[in-house]
C-alpha positions in Angstrom: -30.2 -11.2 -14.5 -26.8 -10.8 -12.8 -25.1 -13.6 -12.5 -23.5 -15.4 -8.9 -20.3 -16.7 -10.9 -18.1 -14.7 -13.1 -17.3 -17.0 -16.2 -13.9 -17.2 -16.9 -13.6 -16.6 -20.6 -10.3 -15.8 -22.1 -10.4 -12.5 -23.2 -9.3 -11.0 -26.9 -6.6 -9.4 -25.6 -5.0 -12.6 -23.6 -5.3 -14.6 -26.8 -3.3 -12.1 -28.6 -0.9 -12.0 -25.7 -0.5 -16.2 -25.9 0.2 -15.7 -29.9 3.1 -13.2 -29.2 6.9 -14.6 -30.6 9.2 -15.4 -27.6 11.3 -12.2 -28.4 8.2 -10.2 -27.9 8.0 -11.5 -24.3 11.2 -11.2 -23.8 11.3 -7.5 -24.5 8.4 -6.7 -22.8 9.7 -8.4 -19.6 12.8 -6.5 -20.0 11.0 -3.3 -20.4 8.9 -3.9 -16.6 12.2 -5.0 -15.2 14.0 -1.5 -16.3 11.0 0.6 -15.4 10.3 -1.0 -12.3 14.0 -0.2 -11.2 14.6 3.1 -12.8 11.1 3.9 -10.8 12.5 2.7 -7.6 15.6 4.6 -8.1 13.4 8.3 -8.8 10.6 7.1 -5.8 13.5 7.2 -3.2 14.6 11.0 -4.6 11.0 11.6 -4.9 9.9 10.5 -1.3 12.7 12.8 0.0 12.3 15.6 -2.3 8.3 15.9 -1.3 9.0 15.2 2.7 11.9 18.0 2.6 8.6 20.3 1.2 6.6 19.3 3.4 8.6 19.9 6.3 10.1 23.3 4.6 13.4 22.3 3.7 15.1 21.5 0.8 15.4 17.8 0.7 18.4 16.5 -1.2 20.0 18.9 -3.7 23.2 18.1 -4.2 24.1 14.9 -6.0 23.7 15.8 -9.4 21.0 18.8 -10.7 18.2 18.5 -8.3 19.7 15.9 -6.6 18.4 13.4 -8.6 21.7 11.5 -8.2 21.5 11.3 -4.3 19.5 7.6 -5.1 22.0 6.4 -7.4 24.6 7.6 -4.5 22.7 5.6 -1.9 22.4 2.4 -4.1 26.1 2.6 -4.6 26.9 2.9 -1.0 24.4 -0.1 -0.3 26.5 -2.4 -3.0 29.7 -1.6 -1.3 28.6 -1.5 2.3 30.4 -4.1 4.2 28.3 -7.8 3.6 27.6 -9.1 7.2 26.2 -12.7 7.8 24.4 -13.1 11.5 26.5 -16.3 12.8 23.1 -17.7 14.6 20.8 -17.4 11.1 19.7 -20.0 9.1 22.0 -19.5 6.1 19.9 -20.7 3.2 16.8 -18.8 4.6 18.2 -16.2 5.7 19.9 -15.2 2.1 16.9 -16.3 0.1 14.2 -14.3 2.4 15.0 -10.9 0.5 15.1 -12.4 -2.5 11.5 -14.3 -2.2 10.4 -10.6 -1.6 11.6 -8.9 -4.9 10.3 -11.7 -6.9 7.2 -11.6 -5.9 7.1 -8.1 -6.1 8.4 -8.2 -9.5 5.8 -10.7 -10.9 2.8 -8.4 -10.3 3.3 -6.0 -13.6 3.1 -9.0 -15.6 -0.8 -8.6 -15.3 -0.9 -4.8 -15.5 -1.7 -3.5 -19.2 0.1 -0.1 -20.5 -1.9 0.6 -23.2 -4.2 -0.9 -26.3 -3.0 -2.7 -29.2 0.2 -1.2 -31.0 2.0 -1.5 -33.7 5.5 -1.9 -32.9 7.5 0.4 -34.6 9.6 -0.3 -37.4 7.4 -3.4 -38.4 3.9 -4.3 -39.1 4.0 -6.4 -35.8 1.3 -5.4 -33.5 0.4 -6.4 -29.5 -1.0 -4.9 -26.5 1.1 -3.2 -24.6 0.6 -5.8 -21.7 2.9 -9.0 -20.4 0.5 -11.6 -19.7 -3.3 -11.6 -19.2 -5.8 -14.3 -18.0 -9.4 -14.8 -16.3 -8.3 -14.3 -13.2 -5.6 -12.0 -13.1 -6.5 -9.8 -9.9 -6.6 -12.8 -7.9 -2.8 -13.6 -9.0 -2.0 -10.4 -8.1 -3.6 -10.8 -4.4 -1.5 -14.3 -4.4 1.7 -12.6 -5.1 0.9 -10.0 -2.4 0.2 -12.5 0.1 3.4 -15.0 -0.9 5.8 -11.2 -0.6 5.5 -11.7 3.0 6.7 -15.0 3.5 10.2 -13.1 2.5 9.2 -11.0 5.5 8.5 -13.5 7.8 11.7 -16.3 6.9 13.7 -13.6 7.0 12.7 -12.2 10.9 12.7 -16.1 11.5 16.0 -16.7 10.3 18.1 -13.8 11.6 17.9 -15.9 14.7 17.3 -12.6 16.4 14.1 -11.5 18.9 13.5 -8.0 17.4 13.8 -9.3 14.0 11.1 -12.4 15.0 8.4 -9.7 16.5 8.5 -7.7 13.5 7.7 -10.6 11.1 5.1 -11.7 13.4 3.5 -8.7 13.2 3.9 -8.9 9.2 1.8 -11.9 9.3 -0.8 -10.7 11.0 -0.7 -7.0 9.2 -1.4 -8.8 6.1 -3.8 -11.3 7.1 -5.5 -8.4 8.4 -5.6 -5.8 5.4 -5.6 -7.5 2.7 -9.2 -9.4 3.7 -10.2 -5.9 3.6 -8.9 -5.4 0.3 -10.5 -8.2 -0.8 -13.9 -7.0 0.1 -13.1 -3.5 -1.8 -12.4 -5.5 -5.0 -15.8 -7.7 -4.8 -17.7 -4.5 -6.4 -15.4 -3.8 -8.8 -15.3 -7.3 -10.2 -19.6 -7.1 -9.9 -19.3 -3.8 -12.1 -16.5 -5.1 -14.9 -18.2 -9.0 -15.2 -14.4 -10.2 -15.5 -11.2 -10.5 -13.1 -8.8 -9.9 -16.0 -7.4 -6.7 -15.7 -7.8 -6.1 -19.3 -11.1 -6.4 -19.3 -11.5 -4.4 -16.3 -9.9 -1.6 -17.9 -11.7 -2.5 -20.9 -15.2 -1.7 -19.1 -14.2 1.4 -17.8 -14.4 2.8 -21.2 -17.0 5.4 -20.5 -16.7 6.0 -16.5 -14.1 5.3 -14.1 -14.9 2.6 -11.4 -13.7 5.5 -8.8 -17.1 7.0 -8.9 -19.8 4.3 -8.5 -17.0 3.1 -6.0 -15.4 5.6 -4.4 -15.6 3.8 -0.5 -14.5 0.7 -2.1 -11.7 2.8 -3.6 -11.1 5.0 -0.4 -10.8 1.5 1.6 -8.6 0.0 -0.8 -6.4 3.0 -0.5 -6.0 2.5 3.9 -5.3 -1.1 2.7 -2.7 -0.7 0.1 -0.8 1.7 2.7 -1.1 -1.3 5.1 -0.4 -3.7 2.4 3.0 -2.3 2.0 4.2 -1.8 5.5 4.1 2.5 5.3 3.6 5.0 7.9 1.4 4.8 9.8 1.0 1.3 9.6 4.6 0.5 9.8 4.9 -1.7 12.9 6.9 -4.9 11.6 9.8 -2.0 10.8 9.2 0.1 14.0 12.0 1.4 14.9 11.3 3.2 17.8 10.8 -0.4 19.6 12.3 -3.0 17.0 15.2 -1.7 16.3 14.0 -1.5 11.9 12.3 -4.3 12.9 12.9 -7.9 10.5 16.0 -6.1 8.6 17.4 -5.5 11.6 20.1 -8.0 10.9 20.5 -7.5 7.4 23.0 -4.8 6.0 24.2 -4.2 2.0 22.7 -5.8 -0.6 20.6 -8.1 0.9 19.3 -5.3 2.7 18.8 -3.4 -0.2 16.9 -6.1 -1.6 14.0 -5.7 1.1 14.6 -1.8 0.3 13.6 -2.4 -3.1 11.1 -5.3 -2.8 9.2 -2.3 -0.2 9.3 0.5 -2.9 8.1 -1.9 -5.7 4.9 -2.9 -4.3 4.4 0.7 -3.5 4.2 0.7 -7.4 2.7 -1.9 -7.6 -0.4 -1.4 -5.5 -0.7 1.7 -7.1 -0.9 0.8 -10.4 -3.5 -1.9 -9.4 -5.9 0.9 -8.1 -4.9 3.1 -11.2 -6.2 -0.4 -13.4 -9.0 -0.9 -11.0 -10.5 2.6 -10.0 -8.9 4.9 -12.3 -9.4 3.6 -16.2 -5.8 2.2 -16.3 -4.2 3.6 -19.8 -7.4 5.1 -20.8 -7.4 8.9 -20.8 -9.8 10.8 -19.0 -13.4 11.8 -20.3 -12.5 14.2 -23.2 -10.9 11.2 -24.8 -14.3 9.6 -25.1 -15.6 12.7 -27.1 -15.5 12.8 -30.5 -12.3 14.3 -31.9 -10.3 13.2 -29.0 -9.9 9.7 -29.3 -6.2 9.8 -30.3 -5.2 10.4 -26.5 -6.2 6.6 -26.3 -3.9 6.3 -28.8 0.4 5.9 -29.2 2.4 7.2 -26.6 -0.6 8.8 -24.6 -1.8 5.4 -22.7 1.7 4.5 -20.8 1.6 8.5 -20.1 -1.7 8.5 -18.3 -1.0 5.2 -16.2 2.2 6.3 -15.2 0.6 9.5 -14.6 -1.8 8.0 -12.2 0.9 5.6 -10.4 2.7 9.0 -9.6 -0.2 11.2 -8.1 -1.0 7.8 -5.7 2.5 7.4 -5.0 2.0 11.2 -3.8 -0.3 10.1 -1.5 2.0 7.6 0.4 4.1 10.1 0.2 2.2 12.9 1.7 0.6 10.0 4.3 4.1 9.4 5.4 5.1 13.2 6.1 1.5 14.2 7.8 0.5 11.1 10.5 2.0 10.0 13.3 2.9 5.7 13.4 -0.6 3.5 15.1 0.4 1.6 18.2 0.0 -2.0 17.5 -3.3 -2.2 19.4 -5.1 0.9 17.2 -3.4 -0.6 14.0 -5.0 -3.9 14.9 -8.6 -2.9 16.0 -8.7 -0.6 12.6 -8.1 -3.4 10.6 -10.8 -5.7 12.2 -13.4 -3.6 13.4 -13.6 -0.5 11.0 -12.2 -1.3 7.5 -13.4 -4.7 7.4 -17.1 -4.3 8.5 -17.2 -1.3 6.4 -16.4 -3.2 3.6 -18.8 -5.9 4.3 -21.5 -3.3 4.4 -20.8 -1.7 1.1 -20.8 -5.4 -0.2 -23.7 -6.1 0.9 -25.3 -2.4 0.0 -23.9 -2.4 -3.3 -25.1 -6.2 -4.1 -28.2 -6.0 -2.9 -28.8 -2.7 -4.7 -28.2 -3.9 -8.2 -29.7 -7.0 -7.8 -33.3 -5.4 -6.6 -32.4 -2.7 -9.8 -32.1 -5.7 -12.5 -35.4 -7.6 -10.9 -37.8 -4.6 -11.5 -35.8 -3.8 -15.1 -34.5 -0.7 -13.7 -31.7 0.8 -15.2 -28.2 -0.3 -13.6 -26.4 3.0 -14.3 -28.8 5.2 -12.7 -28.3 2.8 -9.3 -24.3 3.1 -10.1 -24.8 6.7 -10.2 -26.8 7.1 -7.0 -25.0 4.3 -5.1 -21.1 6.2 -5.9 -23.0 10.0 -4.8 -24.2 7.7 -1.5 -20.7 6.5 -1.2 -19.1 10.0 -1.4 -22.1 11.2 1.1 -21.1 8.6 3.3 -17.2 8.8 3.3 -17.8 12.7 3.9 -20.1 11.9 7.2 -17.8 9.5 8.7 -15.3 11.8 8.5 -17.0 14.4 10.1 -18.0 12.4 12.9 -15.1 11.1 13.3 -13.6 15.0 13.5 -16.1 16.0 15.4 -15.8 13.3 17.9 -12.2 13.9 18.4 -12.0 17.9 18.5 -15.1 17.4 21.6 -12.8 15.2 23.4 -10.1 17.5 23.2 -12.3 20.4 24.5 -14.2 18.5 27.2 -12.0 18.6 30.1 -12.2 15.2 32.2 -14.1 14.1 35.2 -11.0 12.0 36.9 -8.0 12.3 36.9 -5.6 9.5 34.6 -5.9 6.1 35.8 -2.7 5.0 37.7 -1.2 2.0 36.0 0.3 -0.5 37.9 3.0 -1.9 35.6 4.8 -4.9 36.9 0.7 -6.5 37.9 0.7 -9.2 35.3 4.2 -9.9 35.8 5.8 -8.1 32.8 6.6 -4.5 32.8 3.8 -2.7 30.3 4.3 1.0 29.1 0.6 3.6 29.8 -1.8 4.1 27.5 -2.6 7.6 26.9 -5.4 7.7 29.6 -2.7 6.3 31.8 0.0 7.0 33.9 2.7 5.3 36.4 2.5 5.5 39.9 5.4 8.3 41.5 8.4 6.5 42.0 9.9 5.4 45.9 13.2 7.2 45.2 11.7 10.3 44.3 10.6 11.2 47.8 13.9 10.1 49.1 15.7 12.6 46.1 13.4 15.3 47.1 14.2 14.9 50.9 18.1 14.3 50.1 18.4 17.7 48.5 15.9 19.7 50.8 18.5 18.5 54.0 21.4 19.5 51.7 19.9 22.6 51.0 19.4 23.6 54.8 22.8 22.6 55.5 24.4 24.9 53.0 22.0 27.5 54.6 23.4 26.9 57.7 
């Protein structure tokens, strides 16, 4: 029978992990620290490089070959830039906001494993390829997620600006908002592995990825991650076509760049959580499970196929970034609340329900797996064709009224229109119109 609780047990592999010598640690950390930054660094020429595709032109090309100097140029530029401190901030917050930020951000590959058990070479000294690792390691990584934006939020409070203040309120609330639907998306996956250690999760995924029994779990934790890390469309906190770049707004140089950097790491960081979660992790894809192929699971191979995976999702923010438009804050809210997170309650509910009724009757759990992740796909498939249905009718349909006329200044403070709006004709344009039409029949005269 399934049971209501996951036991925390301490796993094989975070046993090994707590028996590893001090310099062990310490190279490992090193290792995340470099990669992390050398990964920032090639995301920034990467973003650019794909965008400049996208939008049929080059994209930088001239700093070095390919231009894949042009981040090292802009880093540089950032460390001499001239340091400015707002004179109305809190000081102490105000410096340590961006700071709070990276740390957190850089605390989150501690939990994410590169590969199996290896020998390290030159000595008969052997670990998993992995920081740290406990019982509940995916909810530390939620934790860190959700402490990143108190960097976010001090730092709009402590500019001691307005601008700054909106866009950290709406940080708040952004992540309040997505990450209880990424919650929810995690609940299966946690149902399927027994275990919140990411080692084990990856561990269980030795035969199947979780992406196919799970694909609307993983397609909502996808809309979440992009919300999660403040990225078009769901960029509001740093909108700067009405905040002004938002809570950095008063931050220039490095501790600008800090926020820069603490943004593009949990893009990696988010995406190697669904590559551990959805996508196997290390582990190679099914020919490595056959026999004869098991050394891709082996040596170099396993950091290959994460970082692999980490790459083709960071693609997608990418690509997310150079196809749709920014959400106004209304549409970016009222996805958040009433779509993803009722969605995610229902394939909850669906999944749990399913496998319980499966293990009453002594049904077999991997035929439901199978037929609840071709549901899933069925389901993701149909919503989307409603929902381009619905949209490309409402295009073609011409309406019955006209737009309704907005009255602006009724509740006291000037509003912009919705789309279905629009503002009433302005008293000087008659007067403009009449002006020039006497002007004109004078010069006629």
């Amino acid at each position: 029978m399934m049971t209501a609780v996951l036991p925390a047990v301490q796993s094989p592999v975070a046993e090994q992990l707590a028996s590893d010598p001090l310099w062990v640690v310490i190279v490992k950390a090193v290792l995340i620290l470099v990669f992390l930054l050398t990964s920032v660094l090639f995301a920034v020429w990467f973003e650019r490089r794909v965008i400049g595709r996208l939008q049929e032109r080059p994209g930088p090309n001239m700093r070095g070959p390919f231009g894949l100097l042009q981040s090292v140029a802009d880093a540089m530029k950032l460390l001499f830039k001239e340091d400015i401190t707002v004179r109305n901030s809190e000081k102490v917050l105000y410096i340590a906001a961006p700071m709070i930020s990276v740390f957190c951000a850089l605390l989150i590959f501690a939990v994410i494993p590169f590969g199996p058990d290896t020998r390290i070479y030159g000595t008969d000294f052997s670990t998993p390829l992995q920081l740290t690792d406990f019982p509940v390691a995916v909810l530390f990584i939620l934790a860190c997620a959700a402490l990143g934006v108190y960097g976010i939020v001090l730092g709009g409070w402590a500019s001691g600006s307005t601008y700054p203040l909106m866009g950290a309120i709406r940080s708040t609330a952004q992540v309040i908002s997505y990450e209880l639907a990424m919650g929810l998306s995690l609940v299966t996956v946690f149902m399927l592995s027994g275990t919140m250690s990411t080692a084990g999760i990856v561990d269980a995924q030795m035969d199947r990825w979780w992406v196919w029994p799970l694909f609307p779990a993983f397609i909502l934790y996808v809309i979440s991650m992009v919300g999660e890390t403040n990225r078009l469309p769901f960029d509001l906190p740093e909108a700067e076509g009405e905040l002004v770049a938002g809570f950095m707004t008063e931050y220039s140089s490095m501790k600008f760049a800090w926020f820069f950097l603490a943004e593009y790491m949990n893009m990696i960081n988010v995406s190697a959580v669904a590559s551990t979660l959805f996508l196997g992790g290390w582990r190679a894809p099914w020919p490595a499970s056959w026999p004869g192929y098991e050394f891709l699971n082996t040596g170099i191979f396993p950091p290959l196929w994460l970082i692999l995976k980490i790459w083709l999702l960071m693609f997608v923010f990418v690509w997310i970034r150079g196809s749709v438009l920014r959400f106004r804050y209304d549409q970016f809210m009222k996805f958040g609340w009433k779509v993803l997170i009722p969605v995610g309650l229902g394939w909850l509910v669906f999944f749990a329900v399913g496998r319980a009724a499966f293990d009453h009757f002594d049904r077999d759990l991997n035929v439901f797996d199978a037929v609840a992740g071709a549901i899933g796909v069925l389901l993701v498939i149909a919503v989307w064709s409603f929902v381009s249905d619905s949209k490309t009718k409402a295009e073609a349909e011409p309406e019955d009224s006209g737009p309704e006329v907005l009255d602006a200044f009724a509740g006291g403070y000037p509003v912009p229109p919705l789309p279905h709006q629009v503002l009433p004709p302005s008293p000087r344009s008659g007067r403009t119109v009449d002006a020039h039409a006497g002007k004109r029949e004078e010069d006629s005269e």
